[in-house]
TORKOL-4160 file (C-alpha; in steps of 0.2 Angstrom, whole numbers, padded with zeros to 4 digits, m for minus):
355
<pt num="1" X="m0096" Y="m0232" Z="0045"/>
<pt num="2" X="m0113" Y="m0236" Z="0049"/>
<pt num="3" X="m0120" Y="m0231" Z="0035"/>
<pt num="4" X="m0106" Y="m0239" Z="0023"/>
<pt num="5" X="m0111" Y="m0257" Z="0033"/>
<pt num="6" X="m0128" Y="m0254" Z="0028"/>
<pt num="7" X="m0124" Y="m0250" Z="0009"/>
<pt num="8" X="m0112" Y="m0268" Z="0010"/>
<pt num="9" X="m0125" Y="m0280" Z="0018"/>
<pt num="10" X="m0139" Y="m0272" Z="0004"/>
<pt num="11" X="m0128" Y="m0282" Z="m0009"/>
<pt num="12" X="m0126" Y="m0298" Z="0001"/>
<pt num="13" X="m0109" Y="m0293" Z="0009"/>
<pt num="14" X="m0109" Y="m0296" Z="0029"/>
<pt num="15" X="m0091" Y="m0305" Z="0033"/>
<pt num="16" X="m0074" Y="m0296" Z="0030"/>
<pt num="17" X="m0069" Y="m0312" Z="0018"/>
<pt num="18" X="m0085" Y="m0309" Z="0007"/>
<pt num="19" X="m0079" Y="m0287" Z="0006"/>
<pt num="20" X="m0062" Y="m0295" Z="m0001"/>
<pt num="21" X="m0067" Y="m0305" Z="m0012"/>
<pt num="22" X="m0079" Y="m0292" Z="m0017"/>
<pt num="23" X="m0065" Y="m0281" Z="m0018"/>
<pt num="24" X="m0053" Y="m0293" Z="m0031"/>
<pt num="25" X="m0068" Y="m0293" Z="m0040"/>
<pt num="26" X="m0075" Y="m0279" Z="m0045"/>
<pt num="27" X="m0066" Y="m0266" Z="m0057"/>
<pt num="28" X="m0068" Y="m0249" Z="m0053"/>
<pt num="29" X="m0079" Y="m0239" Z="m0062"/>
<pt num="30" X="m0071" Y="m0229" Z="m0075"/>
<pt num="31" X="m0067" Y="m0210" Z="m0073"/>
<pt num="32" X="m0076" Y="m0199" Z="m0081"/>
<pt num="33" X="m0069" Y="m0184" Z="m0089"/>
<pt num="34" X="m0075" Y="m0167" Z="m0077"/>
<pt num="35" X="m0089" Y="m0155" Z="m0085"/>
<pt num="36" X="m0089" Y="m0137" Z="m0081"/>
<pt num="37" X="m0099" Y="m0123" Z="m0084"/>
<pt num="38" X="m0087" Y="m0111" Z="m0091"/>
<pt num="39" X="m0089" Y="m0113" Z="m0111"/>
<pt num="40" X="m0072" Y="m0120" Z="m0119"/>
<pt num="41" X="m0073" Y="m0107" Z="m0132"/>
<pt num="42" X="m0070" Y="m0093" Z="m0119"/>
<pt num="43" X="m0054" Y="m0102" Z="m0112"/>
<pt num="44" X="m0048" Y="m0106" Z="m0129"/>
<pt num="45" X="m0048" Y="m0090" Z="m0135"/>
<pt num="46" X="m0037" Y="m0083" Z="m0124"/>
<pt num="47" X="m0022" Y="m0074" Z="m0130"/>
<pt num="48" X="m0004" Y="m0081" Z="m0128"/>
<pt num="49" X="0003" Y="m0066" Z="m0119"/>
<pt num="50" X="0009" Y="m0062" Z="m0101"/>
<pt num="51" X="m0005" Y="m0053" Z="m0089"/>
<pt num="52" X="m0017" Y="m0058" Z="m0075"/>
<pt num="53" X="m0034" Y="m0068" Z="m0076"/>
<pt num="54" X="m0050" Y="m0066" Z="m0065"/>
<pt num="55" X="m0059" Y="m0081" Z="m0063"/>
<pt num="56" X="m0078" Y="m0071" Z="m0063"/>
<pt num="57" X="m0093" Y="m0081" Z="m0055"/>
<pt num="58" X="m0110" Y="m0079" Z="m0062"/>
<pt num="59" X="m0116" Y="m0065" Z="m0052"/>
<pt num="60" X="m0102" Y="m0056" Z="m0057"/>
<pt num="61" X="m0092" Y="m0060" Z="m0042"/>
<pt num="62" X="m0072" Y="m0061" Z="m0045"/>
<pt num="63" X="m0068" Y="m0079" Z="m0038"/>
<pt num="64" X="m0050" Y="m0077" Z="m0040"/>
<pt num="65" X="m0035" Y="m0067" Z="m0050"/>
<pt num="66" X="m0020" Y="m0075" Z="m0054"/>
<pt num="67" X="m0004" Y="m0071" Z="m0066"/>
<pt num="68" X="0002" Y="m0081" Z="m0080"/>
<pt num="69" X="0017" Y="m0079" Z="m0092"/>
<pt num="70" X="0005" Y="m0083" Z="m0105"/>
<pt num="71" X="m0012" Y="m0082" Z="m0102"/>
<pt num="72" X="m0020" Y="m0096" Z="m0114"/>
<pt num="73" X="m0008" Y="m0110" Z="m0108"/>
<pt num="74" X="m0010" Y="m0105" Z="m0087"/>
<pt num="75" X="m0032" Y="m0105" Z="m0089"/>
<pt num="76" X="m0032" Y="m0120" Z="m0099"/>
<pt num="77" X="m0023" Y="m0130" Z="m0085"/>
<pt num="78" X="m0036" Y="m0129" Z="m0076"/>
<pt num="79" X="m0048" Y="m0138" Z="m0084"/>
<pt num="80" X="m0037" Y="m0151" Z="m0090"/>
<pt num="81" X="m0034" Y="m0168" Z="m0081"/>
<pt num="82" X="m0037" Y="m0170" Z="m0063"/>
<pt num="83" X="m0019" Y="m0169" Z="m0057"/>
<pt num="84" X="m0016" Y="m0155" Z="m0044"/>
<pt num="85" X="m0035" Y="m0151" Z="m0041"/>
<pt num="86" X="m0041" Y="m0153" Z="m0022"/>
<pt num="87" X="m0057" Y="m0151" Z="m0017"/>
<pt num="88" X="m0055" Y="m0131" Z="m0015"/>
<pt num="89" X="m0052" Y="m0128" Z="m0033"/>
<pt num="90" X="m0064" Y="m0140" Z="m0040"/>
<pt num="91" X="m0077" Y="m0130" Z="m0030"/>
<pt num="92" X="m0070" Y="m0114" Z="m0040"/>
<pt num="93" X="m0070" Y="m0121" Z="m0057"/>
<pt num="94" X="m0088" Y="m0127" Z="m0054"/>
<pt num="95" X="m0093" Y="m0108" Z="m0049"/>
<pt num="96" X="m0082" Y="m0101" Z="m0066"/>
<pt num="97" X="m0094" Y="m0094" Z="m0077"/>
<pt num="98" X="m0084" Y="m0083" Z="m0088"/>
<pt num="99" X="m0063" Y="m0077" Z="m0087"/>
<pt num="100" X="m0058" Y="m0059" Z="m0089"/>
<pt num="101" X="m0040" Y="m0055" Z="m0094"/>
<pt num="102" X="m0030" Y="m0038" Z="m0091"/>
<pt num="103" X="m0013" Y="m0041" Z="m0106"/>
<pt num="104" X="0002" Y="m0033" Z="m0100"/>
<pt num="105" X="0019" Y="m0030" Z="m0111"/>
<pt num="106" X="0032" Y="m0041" Z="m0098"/>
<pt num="107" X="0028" Y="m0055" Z="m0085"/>
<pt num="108" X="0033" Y="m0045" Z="m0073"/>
<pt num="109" X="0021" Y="m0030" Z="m0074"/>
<pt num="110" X="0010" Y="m0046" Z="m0075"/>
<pt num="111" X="0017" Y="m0050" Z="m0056"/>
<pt num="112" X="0014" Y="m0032" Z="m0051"/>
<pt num="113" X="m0004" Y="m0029" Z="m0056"/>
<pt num="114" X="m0009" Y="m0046" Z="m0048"/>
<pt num="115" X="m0003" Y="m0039" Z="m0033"/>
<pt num="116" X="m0014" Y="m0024" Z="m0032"/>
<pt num="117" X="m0027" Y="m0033" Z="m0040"/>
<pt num="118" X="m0029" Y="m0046" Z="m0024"/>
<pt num="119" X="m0028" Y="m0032" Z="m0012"/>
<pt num="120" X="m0041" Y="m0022" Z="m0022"/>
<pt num="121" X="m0055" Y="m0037" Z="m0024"/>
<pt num="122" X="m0050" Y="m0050" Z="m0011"/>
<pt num="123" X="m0055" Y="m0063" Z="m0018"/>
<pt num="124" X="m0062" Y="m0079" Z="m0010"/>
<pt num="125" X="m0051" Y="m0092" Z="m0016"/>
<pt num="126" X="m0034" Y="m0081" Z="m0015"/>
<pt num="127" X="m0025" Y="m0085" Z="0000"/>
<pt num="128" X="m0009" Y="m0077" Z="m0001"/>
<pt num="129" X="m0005" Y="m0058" Z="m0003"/>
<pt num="130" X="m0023" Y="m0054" Z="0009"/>
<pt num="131" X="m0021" Y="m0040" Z="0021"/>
<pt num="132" X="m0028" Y="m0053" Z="0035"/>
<pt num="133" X="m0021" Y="m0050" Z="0052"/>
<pt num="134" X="m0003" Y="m0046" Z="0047"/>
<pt num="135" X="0006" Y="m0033" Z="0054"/>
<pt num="136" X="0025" Y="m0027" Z="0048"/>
<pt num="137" X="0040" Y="m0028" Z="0060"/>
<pt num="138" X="0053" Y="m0016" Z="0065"/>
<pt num="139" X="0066" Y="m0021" Z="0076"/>
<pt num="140" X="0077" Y="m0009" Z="0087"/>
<pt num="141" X="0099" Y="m0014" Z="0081"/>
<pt num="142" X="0100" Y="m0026" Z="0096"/>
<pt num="143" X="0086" Y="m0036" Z="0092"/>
<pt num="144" X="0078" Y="m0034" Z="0111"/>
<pt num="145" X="0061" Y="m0023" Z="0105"/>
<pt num="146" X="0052" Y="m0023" Z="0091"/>
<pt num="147" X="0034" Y="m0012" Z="0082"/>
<pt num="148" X="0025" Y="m0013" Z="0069"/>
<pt num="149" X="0029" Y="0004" Z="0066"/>
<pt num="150" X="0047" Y="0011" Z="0063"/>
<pt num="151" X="0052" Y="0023" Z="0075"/>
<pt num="152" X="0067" Y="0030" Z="0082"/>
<pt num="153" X="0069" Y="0014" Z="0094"/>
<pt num="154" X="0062" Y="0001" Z="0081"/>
<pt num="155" X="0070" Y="0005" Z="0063"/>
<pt num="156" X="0078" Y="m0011" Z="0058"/>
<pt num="157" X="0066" Y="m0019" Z="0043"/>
<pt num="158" X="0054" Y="m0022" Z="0038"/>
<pt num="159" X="0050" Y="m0040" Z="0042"/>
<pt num="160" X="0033" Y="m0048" Z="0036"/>
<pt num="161" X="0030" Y="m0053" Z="0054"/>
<pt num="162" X="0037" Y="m0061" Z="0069"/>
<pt num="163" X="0037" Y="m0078" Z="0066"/>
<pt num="164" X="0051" Y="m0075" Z="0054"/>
<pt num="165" X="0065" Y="m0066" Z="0066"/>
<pt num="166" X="0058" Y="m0076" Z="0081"/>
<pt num="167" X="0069" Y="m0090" Z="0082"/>
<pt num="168" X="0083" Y="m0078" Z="0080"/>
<pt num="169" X="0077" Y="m0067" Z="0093"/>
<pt num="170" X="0077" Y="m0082" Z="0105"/>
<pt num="171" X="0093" Y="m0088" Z="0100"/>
<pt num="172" X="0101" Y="m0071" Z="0105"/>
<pt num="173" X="0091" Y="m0068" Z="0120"/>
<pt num="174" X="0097" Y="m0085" Z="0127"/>
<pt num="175" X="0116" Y="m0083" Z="0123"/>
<pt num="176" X="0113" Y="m0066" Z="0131"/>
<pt num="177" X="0105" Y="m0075" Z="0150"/>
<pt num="178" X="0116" Y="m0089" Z="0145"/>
<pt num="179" X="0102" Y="m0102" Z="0146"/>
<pt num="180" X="0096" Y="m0108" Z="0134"/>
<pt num="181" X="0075" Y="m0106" Z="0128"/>
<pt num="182" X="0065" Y="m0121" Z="0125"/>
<pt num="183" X="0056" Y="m0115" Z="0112"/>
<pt num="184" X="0069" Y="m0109" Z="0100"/>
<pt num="185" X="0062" Y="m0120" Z="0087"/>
<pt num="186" X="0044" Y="m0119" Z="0091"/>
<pt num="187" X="0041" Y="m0136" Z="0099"/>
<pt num="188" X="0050" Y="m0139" Z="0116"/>
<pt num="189" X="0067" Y="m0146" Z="0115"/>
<pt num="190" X="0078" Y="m0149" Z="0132"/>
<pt num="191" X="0088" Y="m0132" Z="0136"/>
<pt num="192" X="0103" Y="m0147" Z="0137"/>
<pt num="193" X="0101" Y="m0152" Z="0120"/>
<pt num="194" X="0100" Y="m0135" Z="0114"/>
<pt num="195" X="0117" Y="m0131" Z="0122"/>
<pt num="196" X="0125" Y="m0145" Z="0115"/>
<pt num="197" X="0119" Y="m0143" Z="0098"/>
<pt num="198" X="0125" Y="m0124" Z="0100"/>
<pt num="199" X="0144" Y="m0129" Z="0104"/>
<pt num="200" X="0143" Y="m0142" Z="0090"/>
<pt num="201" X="0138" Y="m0128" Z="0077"/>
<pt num="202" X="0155" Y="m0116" Z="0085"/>
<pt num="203" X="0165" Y="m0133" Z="0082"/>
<pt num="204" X="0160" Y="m0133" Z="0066"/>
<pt num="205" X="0164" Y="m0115" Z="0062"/>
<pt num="206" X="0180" Y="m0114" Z="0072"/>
<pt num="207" X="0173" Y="m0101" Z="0084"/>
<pt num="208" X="0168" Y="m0097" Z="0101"/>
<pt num="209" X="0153" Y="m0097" Z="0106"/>
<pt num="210" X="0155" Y="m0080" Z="0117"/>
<pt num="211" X="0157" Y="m0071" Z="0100"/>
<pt num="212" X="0141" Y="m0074" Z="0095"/>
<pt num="213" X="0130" Y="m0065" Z="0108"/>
<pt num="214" X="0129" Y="m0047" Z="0095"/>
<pt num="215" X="0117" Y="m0051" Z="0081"/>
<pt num="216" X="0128" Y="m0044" Z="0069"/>
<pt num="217" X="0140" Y="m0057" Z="0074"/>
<pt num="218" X="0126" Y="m0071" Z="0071"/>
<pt num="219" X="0121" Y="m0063" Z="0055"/>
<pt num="220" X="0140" Y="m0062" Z="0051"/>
<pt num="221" X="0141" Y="m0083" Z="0054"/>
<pt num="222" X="0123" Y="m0084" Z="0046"/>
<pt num="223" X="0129" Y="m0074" Z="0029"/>
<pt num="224" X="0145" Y="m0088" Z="0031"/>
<pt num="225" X="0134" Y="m0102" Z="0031"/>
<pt num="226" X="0123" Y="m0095" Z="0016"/>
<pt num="227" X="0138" Y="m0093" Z="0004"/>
<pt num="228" X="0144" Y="m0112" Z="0008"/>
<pt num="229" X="0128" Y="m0119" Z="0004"/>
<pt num="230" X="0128" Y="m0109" Z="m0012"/>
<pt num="231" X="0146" Y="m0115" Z="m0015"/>
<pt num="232" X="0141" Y="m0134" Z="m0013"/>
<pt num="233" X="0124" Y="m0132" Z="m0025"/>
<pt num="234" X="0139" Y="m0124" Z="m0036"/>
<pt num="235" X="0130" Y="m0106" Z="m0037"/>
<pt num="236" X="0142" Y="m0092" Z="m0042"/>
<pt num="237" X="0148" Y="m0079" Z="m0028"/>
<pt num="238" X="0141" Y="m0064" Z="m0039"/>
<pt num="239" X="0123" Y="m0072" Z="m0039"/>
<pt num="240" X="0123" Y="m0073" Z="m0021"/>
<pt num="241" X="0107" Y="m0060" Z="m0019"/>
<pt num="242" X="0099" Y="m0068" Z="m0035"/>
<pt num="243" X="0095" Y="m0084" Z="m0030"/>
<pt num="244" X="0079" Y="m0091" Z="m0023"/>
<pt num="245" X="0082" Y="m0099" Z="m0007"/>
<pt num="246" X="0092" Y="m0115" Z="m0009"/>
<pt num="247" X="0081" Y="m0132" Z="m0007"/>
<pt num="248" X="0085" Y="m0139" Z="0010"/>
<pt num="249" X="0086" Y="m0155" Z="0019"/>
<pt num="250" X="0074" Y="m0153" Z="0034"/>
<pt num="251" X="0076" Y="m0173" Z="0040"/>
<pt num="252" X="0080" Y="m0167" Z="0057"/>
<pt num="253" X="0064" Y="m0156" Z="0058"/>
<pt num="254" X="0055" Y="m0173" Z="0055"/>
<pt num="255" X="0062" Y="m0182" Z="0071"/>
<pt num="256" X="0053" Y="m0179" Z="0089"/>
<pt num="257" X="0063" Y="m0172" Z="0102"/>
<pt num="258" X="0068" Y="m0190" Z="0109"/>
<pt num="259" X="0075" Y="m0193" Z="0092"/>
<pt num="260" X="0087" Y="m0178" Z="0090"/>
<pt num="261" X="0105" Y="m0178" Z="0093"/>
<pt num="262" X="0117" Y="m0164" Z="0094"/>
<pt num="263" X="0122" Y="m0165" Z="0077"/>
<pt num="264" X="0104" Y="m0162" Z="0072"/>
<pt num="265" X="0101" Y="m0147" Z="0083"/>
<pt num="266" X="0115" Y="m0139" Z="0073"/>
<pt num="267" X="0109" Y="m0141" Z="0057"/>
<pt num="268" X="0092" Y="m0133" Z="0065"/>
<pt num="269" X="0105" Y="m0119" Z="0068"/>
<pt num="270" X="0111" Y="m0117" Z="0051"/>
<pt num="271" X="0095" Y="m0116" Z="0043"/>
<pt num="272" X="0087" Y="m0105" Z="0054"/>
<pt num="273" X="0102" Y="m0094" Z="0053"/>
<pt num="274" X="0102" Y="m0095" Z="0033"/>
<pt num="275" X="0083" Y="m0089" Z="0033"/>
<pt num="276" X="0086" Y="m0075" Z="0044"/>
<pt num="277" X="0100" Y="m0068" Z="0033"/>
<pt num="278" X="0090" Y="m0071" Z="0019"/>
<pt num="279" X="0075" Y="m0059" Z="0026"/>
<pt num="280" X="0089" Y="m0046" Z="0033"/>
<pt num="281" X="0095" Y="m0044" Z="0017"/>
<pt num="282" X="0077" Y="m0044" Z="0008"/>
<pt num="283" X="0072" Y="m0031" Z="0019"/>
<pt num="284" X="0087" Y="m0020" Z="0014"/>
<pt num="285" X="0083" Y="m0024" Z="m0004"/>
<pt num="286" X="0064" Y="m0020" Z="m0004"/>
<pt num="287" X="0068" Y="m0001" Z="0005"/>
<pt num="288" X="0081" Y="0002" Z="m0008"/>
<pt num="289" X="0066" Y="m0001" Z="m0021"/>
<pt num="290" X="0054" Y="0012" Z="m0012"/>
<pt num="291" X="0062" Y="0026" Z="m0023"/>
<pt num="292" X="0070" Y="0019" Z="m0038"/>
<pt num="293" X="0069" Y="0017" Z="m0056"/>
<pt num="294" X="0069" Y="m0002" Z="m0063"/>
<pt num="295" X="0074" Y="m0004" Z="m0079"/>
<pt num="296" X="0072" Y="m0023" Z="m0085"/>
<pt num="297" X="0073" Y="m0036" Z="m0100"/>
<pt num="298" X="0064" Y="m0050" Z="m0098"/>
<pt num="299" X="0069" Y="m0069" Z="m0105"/>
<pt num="300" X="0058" Y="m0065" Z="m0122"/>
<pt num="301" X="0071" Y="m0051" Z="m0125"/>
<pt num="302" X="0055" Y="m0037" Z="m0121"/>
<pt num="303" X="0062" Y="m0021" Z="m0111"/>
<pt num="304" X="0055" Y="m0013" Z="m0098"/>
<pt num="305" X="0056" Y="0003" Z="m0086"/>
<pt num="306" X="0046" Y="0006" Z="m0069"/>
<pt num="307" X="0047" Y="0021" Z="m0057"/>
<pt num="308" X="0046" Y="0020" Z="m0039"/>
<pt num="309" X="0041" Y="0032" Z="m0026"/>
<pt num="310" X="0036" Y="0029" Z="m0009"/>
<pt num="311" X="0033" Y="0012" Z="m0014"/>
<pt num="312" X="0021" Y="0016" Z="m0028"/>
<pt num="313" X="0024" Y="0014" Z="m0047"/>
<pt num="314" X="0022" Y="0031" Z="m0057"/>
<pt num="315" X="0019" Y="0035" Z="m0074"/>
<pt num="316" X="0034" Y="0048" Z="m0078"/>
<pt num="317" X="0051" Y="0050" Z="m0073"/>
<pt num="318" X="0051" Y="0057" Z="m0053"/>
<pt num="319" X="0065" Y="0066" Z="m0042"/>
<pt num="320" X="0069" Y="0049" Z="m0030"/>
<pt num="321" X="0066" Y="0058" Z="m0013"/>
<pt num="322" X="0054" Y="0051" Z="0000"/>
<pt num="323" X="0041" Y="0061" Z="0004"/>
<pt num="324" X="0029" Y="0050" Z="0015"/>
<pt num="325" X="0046" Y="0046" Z="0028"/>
<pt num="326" X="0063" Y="0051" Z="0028"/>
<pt num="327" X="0081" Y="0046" Z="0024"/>
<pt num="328" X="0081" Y="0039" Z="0040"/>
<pt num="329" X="0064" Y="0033" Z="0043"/>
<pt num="330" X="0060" Y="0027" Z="0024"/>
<pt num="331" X="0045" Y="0015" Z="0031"/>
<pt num="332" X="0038" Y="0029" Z="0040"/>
<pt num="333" X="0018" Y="0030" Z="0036"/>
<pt num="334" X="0020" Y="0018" Z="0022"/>
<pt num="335" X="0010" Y="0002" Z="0024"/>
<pt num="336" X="0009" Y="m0018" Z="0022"/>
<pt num="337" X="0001" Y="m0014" Z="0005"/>
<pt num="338" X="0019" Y="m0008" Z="0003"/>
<pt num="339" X="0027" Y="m0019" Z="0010"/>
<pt num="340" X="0021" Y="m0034" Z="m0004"/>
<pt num="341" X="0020" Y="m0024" Z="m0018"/>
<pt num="342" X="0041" Y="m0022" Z="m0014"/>
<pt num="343" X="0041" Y="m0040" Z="m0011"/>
<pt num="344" X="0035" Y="m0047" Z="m0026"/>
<pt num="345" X="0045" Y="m0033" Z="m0036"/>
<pt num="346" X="0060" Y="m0040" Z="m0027"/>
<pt num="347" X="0056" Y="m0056" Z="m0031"/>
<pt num="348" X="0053" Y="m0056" Z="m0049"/>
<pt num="349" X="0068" Y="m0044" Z="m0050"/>
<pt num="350" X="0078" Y="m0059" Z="m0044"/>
<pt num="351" X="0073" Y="m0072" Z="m0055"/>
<pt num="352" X="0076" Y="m0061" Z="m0069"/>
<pt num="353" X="0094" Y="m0059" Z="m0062"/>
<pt num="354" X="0096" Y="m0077" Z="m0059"/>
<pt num="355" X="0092" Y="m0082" Z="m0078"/>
């Protein structure tokens, strides 16, 4: 601020009336149209075919590596306009100095490869899909321990981490001591409210509250609560493990504790309740996967074939029996590499069935 007083005064402004007037005016300058190293024809002759793109820096370096259903239209956007560009991708595009592209027959092999391409390089400006500090999760059938290994005591999952199951966890725990955890939702609410808020979402579901201390009767209510709200956003019953999760209202989730109501700790409730189905059935989904064959058609009408096993595509057709767990521990041995290589098969598996 010091120094921007010091710019004013050096061109005769020194009152707030004289900065307005200043203000009214004086026209901004114009924009200029950004300049970047990379040379245009290198973007421009990119084919127009699914795959993934590496952003290459010029020592080599690979700056990032993304996926695009066509390649020339996804690195292109990036150097046009200024829509959509914070600080942290400008930096990038000024560091681009050349693009290499990796073709692939469907968008979803294009999904795949990204995927073990991140893991592989990790580049700088990639944020999600890093090994980081992330650790799977494996609960025990009651919910009451968890590991970040399945074992005989812990072999309900996988979960990406925690944070995902917690405020489930805490719900049950609290029904279970019959009082009520302050943190359920993260940030402290009154245990009173949170009691309230509970027997307001058993009115609202016509049952009682004592029924609900088992988690597969909270899943049960939570699988309820996901089918009406695909019911009300008029999504078929069949496509029910198809769809992307359902945009939400989170009004309440913007209001301070002061502010909430009942009502409104209900609704926390129903969404918290709807995502934790969702990664329950995920996480059945994605260990079904590990030892599979896929066979696909994408929206271009292109077909496609993938073999599983232990969570690894293979070239040729396989026996589909685990070799690094069991029937009963699938998981065992197998990794978070794994665990997001299912993920984003899963995904991209349900977006094709949701077309």
């Amino acid at each position: 601020m010091r120094h921007l007083c010091q710019s004013l005064i050096s061109v005769g402004i020194e009152t707030l009336q004289q900065l307005r007037t200043w203000l009214q005016e004086t026209k901004p300058a114009k924009r200029t149209k950004y300049e970047y190293p990379l040379k245009p024809e290198i973007r421009l002759a990119l084919p127009n075919k699914p795959g993934i793109y590496k952003m290459i820096a010029g020592n080599g370096d690979v700056l990032y590596v993304g996926k695009a259903t066509s390649l020339h239209s996804r690195v292109n956007s990036y150097f046009r306009g200024r829509k959509h560009k914070d600080s942290f991708k400008l930096e990038m595009l000024t560091r681009v100095l050349d693009i290499h592209v990796t073709v692939c027959n469907t968008v979803l092999e294009a999904c795949l490869l990204e995927v073990e391409e991140i893991k592989r390089l990790s580049p700088p400006y990639n944020i999600l899909l890093k090994l980081q500090d992330r650790d799977l999760v494996f609960y025990s059938e009651d919910f009451q321990t968890s590991n970040c290994e399945v074992n005989e005591d812990a072999a309900l999952g996988p979960f990406r981490s925690e944070l995902v199951m917690d405020s489930f966890v805490r719900l049950l725990n609290s029904l279970r001591q019959d009082k009520f955890d302050k943190n359920i939702f993260f940030d402290e609410i009154a245990e009173e409210l949170l009691s309230s808020g509970f027997k307001v979402l058993c009115q609202r579901n016509d049952i009682e509250p004592c029924l609900l201390e088992r988690p597969r009767s909270l899943m049960a209510l939570g699988t309820v609560l996901l089918r009406n709200s695909l019911r009300l956003a008029q999504v078929p019953e069949s496509q029910l493990e198809s769809m992307e999760p359902v945009k939400e209202a989170e009004a309440s989730d913007e209001l301070v504790a002061d502010e909430l109501c009942p009502d409104d700790i209900a609704d926390k409730y129903e969404r918290m309740l709807r995502r934790s189905v969702r990664a329950f059935r995920q996480s059945r989904r994605i260990t079904r996967l590990l030892n599979s064959r896929v066979d696909f058609v994408e929206e271009d009408g292109k077909v496609g074939a993938l073999h599983v096993l232990n969570g690894e595509f293979v070239d040729e057709k396989v026996t589909y029996q685990s070799t690094a767990g069991s029937m009963q521990f699938p998981w065992y041995q197998l990794t978070l590499n794994t665990f997001d290589r299912m993920r984003v098969l899963d995904t991209e598996l349900q977006r094709l069935r949701s077309r």
